[in-house]
C-alpha positions as CSV (number, residue, x, y, z in Angstrom):
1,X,0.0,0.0,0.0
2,X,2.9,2.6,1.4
3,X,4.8,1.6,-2.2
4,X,1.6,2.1,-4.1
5,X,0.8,5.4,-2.8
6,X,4.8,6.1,-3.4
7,X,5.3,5.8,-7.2
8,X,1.9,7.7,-7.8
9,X,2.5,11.1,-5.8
10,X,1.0,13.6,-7.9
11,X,3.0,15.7,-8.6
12,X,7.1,15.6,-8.6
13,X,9.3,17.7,-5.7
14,X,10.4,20.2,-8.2
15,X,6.7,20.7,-9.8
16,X,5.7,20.9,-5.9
17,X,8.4,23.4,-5.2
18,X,7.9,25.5,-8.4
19,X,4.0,25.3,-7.3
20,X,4.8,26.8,-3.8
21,X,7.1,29.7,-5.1
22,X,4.6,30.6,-7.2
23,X,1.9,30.9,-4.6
24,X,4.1,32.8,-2.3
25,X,4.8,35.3,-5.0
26,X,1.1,35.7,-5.5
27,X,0.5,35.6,-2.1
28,X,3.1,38.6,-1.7
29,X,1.5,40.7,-4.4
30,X,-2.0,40.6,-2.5
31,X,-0.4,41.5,0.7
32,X,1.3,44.4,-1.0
33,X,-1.7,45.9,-2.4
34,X,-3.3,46.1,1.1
35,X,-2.9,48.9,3.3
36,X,-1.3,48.2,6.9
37,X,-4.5,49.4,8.8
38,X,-6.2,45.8,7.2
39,X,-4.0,44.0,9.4
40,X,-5.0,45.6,12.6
């Protein structure tokens, strides 16, 4: 079961990496677009 889930992950660790840099660079443009009294 353990090898089965194993060879079918769905995505690789660079595609899972490039997918997280990705989100925390959109993620970083909403932030920058709000105004500091959002956070308070």
């Amino acid at each position: 079961m353990a090898e089965t889930q194993q060879t079918t992950l769905p995505v690789t660790v660079a595609e899972l990496g490039e997918r997280i840099r990705q989100s925390r660079a959109a993620f970083d443009a909403a932030v920058a677009r709000l105004t500091p009294e959002q956070f308070l």
